[in-house]
C-alpha angles and dihedrals in degrees: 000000000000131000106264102172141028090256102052082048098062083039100058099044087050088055091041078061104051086052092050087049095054092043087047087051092046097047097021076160095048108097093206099051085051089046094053090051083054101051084039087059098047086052089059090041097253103146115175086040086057103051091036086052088040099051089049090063101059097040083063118089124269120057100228106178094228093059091054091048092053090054103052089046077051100057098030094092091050094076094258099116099152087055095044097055097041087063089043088049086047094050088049099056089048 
């Protein structure tokens, strides 16, 4: 079902959150678990828990395109766009 108000909005990415934070418990060594606690924080506007989430991730084994997407989307509003768009061309060519 889909967000209709503001409201349901904000109540849906809090509870998104609470998911990504139990997968990321669960698979603290899996990089898209991580990832997905990273993209959950920058829905609720929590910035620096999102990059540092975000750059643990990617330090993890494994390369999963997704992951490095993720990253690069990550890191695109902080004013590192080469960088940004050399993980999201990475992740392309995977």
């Amino acid at each position: 079902q889909l967000s209709t108000t503001q409201g349901e909005l904000l109540r849906g990415r809090a509870q998104a959150l609470e998911f990504a934070k139990i997968a990321a418990l669960k698979g603290p060594d899996l990089p898209i678990a991580r990832s997905g606690l990273g993209y959950a924080y920058g829905q609720t506007l929590q910035v620096g828990k999102s990059l540092r989430e975000h750059s643990v991730a990617i330090s993890l084994p494994g390369g999963e395109p997704d992951v490095m997407r993720n990253y690069g989307y990550a890191i695109s509003g902080t004013g590192q766009a080469n960088e940004a768009l050399r993980f999201v061309d990475d992740a392309l060519a995977l």
